[in-house]
N, C-alpha and C positions, 0 to 999 in steps of 0.2 A: 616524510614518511612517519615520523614520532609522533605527531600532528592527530592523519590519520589512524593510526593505531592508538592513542589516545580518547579519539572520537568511536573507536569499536569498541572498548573498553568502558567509557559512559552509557553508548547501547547496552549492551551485556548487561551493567550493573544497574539499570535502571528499569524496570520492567512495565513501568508506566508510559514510559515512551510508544506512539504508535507508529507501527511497523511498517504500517502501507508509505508514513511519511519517510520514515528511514531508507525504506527500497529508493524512493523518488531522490533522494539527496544524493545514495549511491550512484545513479547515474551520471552525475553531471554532465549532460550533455553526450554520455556515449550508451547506447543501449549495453544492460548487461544481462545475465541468465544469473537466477537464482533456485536453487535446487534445491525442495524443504518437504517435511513430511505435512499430508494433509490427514485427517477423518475421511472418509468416503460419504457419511452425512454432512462433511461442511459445509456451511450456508454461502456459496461463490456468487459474485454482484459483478456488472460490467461496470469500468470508472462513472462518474458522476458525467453527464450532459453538461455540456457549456450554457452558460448562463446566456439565454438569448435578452437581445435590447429590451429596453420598457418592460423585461419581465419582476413582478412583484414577488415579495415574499422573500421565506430564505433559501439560499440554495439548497439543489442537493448534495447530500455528500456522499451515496453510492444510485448505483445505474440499476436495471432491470436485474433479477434475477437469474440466474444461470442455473442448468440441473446441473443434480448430485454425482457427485461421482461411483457412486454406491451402483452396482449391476441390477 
């Protein structure tokens, strides 16, 4: 438990840290819900495509665009 709350406490104070990777660590293996305020213009991406065989280049690191949440 100190562990963990040591590891939210480096989150917190670190704001270089990115977030998409922090949610991913949060799960370890169990789906969780995360409850956070958006923009209504925020720019929302579906995850990155799996890297298919013999594909060149560098991967991607976000998916197709999603609309806004703005009405």
């Amino acid at each position: 438990m100190t562990d963990w709350a040591r590891q939210m406490l480096r989150v917190v104070a670190d704001s270089a840290y990115p977030a998409i990777k922090w949610l991913s660590d949060l799960q370890q293996g169990h789906p969780i819900t995360i409850i956070t305020r958006l923009r209504l213009d925020a720019a929302l991406y579906d995850p990155a495509p799996e890297r298919g065989a013999g594909q060149r280049g560098r991967p991607r690191l976000k998916g197709d665009r999603l609309p806004t949440l703005a009405p």
